[in-house]
VEXLO-876496 format. One line per 8 residues: their letters; for each residue x negated, y, z negated of N, C-alpha, C, O. Coordinates in steps of 0.02 Angstrom, whole numbers, plus 50000, padded with zeros to 5 digits. Layout:
// residues N
A	X/Y/Z/X/Y/Z/X/Y/Z/X/Y/Z | ...
END
This chain:
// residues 172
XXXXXXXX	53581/43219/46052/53627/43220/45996/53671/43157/46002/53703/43144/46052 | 53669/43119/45943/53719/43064/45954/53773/43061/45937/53786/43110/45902 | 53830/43016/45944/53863/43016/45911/53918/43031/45848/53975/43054/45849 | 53885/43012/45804/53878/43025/45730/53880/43087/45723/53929/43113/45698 | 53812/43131/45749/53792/43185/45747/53867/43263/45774/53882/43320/45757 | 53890/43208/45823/53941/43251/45853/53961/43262/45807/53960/43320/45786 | 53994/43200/45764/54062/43203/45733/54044/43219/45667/54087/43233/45625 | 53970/43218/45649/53965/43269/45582/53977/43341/45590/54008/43377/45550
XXXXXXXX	53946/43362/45654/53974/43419/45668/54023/43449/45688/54020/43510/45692 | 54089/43410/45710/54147/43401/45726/54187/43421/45647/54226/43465/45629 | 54161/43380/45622/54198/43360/45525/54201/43465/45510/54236/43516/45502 | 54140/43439/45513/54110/43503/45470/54133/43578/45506/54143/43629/45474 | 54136/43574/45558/54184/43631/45601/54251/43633/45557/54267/43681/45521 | 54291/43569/45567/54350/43600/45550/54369/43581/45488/54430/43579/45480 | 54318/43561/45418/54343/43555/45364/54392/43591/45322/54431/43560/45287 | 54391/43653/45324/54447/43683/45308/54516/43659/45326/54568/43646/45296
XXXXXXXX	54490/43659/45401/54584/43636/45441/54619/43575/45405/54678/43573/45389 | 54564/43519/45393/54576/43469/45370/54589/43461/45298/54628/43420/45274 | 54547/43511/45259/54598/43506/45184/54676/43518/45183/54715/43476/45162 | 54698/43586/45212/54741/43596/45241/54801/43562/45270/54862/43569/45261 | 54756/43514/45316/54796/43459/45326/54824/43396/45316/54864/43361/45347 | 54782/43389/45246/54765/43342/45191/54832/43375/45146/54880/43337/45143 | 54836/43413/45126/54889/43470/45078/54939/43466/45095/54980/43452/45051 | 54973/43476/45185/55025/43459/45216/55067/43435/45203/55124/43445/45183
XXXXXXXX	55011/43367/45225/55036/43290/45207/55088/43249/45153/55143/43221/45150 | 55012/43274/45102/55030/43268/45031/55111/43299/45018/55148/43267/44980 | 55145/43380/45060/55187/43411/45050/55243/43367/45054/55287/43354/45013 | 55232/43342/45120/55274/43306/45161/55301/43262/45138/55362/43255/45137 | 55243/43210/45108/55264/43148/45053/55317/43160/44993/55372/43134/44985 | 55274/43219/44944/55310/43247/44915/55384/43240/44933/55419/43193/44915 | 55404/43295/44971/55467/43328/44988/55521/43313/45008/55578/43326/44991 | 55482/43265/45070/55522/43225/45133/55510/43119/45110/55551/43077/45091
XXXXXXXX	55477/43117/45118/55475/43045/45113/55485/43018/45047/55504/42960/45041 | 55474/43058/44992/55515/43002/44943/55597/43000/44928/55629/42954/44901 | 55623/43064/44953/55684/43088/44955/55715/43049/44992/55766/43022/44970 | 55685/43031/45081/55707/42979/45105/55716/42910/45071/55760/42871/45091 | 55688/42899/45035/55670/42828/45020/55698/42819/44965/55681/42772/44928 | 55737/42852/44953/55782/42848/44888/55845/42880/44912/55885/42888/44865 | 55871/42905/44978/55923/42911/45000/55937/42845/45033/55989/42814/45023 | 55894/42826/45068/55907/42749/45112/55935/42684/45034/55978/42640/45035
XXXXXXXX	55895/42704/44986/55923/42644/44947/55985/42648/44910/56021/42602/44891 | 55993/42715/44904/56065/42737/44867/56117/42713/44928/56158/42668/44917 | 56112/42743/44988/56171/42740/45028/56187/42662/45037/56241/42641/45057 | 56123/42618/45018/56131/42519/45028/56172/42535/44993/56227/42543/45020 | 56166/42547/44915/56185/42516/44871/56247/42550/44880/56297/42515/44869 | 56256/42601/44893/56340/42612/44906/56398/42592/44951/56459/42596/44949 | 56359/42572/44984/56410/42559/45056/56418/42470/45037/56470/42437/45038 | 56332/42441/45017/56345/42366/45031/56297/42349/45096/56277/42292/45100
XXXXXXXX	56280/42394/45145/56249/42368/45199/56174/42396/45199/56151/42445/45169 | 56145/42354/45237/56071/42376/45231/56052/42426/45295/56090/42433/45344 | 55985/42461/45288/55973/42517/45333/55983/42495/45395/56018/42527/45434 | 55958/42446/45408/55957/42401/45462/55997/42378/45516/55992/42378/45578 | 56054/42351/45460/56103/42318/45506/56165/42359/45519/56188/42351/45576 | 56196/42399/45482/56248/42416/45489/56280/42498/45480/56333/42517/45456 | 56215/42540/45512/56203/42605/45474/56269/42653/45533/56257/42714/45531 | 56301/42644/45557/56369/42673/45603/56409/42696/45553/56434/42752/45557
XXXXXXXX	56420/42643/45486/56471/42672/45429/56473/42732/45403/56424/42756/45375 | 56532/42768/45410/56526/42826/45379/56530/42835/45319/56543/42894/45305 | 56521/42784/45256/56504/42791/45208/56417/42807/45204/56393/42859/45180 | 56388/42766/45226/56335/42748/45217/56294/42807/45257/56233/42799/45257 | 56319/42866/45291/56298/42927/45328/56302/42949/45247/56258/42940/45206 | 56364/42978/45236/56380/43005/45210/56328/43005/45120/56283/43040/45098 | 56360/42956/45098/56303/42931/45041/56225/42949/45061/56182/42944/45016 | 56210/42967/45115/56113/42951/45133/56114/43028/45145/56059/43051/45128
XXXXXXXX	56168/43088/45176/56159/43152/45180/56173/43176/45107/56142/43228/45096 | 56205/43157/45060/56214/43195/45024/56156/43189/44972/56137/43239/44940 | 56122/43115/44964/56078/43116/44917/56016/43133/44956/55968/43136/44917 | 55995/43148/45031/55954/43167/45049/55953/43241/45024/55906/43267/44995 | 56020/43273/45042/56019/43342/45027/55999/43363/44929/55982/43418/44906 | 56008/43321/44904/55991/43313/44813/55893/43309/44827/55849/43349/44811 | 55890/43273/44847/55826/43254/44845/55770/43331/44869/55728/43357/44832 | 55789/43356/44956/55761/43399/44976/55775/43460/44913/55725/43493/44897
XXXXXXXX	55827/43473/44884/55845/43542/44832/55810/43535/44768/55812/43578/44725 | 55774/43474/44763/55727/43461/44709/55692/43393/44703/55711/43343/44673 | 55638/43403/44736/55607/43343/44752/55566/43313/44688/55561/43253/44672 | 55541/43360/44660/55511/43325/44568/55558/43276/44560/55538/43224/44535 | 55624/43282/44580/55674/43229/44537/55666/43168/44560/55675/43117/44526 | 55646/43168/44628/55625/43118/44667/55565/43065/44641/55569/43004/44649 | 55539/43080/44626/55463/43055/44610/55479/42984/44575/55468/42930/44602 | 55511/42993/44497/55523/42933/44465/55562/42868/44500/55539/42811/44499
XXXXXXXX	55627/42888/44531/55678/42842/44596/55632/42823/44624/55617/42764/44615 | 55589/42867/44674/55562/42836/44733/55499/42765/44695/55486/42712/44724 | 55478/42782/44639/55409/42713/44626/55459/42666/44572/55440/42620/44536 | 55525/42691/44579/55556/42626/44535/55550/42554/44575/55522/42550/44630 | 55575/42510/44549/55564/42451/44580/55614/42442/44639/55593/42424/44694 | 55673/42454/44628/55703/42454/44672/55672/42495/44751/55675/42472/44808 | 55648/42550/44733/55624/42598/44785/55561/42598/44814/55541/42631/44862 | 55523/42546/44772/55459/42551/44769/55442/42495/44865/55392/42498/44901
XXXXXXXX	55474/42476/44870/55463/42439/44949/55497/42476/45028/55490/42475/45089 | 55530/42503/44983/55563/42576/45053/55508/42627/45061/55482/42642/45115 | 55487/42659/44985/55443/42715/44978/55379/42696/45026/55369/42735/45073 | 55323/42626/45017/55291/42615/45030/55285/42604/45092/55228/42617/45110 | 55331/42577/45151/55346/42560/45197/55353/42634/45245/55331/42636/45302 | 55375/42675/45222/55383/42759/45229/55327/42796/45243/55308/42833/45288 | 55300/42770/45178/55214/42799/45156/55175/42781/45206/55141/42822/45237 | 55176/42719/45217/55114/42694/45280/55128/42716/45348/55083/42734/45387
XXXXXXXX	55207/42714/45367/55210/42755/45423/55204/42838/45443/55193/42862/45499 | 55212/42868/45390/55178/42945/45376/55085/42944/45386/55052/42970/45432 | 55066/42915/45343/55012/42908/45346/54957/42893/45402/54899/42911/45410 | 55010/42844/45444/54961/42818/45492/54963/42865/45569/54923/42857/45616 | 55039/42932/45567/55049/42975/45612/55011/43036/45590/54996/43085/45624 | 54999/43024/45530/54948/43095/45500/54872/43064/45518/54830/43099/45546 | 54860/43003/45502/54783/42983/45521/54775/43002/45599/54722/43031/45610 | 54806/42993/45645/54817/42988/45723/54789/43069/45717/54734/43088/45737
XXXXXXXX	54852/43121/45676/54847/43180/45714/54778/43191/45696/54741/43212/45741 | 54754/43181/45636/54690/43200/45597/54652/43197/45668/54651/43243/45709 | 54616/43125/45673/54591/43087/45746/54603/43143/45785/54560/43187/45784 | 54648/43149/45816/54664/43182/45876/54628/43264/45878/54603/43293/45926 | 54640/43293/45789/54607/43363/45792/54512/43348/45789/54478/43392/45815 | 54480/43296/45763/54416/43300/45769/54384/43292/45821/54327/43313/45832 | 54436/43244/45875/54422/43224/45924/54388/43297/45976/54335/43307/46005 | 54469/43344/45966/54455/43392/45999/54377/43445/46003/54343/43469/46049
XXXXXXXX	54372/43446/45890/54322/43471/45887/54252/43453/45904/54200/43473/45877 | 54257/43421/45941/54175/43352/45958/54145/43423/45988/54182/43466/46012 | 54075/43429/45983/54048/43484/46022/54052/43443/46096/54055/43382/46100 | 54053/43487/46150/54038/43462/46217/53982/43421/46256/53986/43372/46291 | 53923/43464/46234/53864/43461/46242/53827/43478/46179/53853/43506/46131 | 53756/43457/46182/53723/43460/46107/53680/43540/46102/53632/43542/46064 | 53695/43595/46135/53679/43642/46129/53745/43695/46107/53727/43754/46106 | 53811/43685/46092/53852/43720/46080/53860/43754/46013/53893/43805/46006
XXXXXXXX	53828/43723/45964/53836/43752/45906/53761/43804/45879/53749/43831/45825 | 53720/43802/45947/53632/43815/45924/53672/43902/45955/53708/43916/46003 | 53640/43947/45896/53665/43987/45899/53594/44042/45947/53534/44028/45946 | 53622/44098/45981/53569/44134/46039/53505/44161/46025/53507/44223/46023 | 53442/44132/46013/53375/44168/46010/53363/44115/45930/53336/44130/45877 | 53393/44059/45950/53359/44031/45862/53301/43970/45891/53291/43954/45950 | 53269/43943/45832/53250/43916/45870/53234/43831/45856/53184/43795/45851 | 53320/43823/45851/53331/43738/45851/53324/43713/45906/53359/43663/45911
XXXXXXXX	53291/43725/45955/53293/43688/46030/53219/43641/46011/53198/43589/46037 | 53193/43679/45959/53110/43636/45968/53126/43598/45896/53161/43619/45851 | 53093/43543/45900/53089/43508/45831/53016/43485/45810/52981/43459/45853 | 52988/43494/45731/52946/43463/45693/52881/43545/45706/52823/43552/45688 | 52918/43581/45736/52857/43633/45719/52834/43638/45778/52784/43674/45778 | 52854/43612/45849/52816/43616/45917/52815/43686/45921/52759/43710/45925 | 52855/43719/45920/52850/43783/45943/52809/43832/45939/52798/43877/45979 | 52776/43812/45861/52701/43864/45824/52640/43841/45883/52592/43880/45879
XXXXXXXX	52631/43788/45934/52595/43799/45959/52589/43849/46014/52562/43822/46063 | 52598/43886/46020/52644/43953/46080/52648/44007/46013/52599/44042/46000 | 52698/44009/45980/52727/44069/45946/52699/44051/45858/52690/44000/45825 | 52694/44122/45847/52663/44131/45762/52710/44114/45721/52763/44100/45750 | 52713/44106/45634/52772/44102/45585/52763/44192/45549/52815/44223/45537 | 52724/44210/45542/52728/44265/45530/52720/44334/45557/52745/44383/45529 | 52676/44339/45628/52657/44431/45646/52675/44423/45709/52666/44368/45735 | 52699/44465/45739/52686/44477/45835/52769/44501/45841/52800/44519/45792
XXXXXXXX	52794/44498/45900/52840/44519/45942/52886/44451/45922/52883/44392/45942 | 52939/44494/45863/53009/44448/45856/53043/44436/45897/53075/44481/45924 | 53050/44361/45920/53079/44334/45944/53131/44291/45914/53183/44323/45920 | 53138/44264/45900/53194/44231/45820/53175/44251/45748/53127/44289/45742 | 53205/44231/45696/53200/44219/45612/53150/44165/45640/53155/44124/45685 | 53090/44185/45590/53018/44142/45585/52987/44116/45654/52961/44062/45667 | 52996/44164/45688/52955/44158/45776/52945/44219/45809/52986/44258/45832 | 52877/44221/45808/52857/44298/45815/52800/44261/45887/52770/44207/45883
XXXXXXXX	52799/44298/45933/52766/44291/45986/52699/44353/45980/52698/44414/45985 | 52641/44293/45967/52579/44316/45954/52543/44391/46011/52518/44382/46067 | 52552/44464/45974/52521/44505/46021/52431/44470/46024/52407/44473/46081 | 52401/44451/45990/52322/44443/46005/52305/44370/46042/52256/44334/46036 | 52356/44362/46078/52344/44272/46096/52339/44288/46172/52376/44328/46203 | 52288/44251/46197/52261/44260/46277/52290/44231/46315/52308/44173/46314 | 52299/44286/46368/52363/44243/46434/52413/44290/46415/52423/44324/46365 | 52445/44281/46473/52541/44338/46459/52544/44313/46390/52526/44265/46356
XXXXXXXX	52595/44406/46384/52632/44399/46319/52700/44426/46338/52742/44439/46295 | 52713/44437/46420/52761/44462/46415/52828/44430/46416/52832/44375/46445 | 52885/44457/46388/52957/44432/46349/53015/44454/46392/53038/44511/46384 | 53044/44409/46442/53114/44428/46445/53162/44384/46411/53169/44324/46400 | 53191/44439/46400/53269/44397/46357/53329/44403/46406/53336/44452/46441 | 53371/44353/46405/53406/44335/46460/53468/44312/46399/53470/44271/46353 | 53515/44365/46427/53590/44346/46371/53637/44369/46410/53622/44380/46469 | 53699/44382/46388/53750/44378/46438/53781/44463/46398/53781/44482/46340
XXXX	53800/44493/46455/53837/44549/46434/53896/44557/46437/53928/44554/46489 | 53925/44570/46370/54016/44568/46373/54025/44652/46356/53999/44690/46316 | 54076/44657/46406/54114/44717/46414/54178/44714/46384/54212/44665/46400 | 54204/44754/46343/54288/44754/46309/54313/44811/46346/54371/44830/46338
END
């Protein structure tokens, strides 16, 4: 199993998680980051000083909690401020750093989901271990002693036929 293969099967494990976490995001932006980004420019423009240099002023607290707190109590209102022009280089600057701690975590959850080994997802008595049909030379597609979906172990075929199955027993 290569690669690729992991991480298609990695994807595909936790696609759900990842819409999900796609939705979050999106919340987050929403809610939190344009609100920011339109509290940071209000409190410039009130105080006079930029985020940067001179943010100790207690105007400039003050001005950035209160329109933060406007923003979080209704963030729709947010939307138009944050892509105005004025806002539109705070917002974006915001945006990419959200984005690039959400790409990480993303990374970090597929990473986890990588199968270990290339037998972890082959589920007990199937019979993906053989590929292109090897297996019909040994076992039938249709009559004998079920052994998987579409693998029946031929009763009229010469030589042992006999079957142990070897699985693990869980006790609750």
């Amino acid at each position: 199993m290569g690669f690729f293969d992991k991480l298609k099967s990695a994807i595909r494990k936790i696609k759900g998680k990842l819409i999900a976490f796609g939705i979050l995001v999106l919340i987050i932006i929403i809610w939190l980051v344009m609100p920011f980004s339109v509290a940071v420019i209000k409190a410039n423009e009130v105080s006079g000083v930029t985020f940067t240099t001179d943010m100790m002023n207690g105007q400039w607290w003050s001005t950035f909690l209160v329109q933060m707190g406007t923003g979080l109590t209704a963030p729709w209102n947010q939307i138009a401020p944050a892509l105005s022009a004025e806002c539109i280089e705070m917002f974006l600057s915001s945006l990419k750093w959200t984005l690039i701690i959400s790409a990480l975590a993303a990374l970090i959850g597929i990473a986890k989901a990588i199968p270990k080994h290339e037998y972890e997802d082959i589920e007990n008595g199937s019979s993906d271990w053989s590929e292109g049909g090897e297996q019909y030379k040994v076992l039938s597609r249709t009559k004998g002693i079920v052994l998987a979906e579409k693998n029946y172990l031929p009763v009229d075929k010469r030589g042992n036929v006999n079957v142990l199955v070897v699985r693990r027993f869980w006790c609750w």
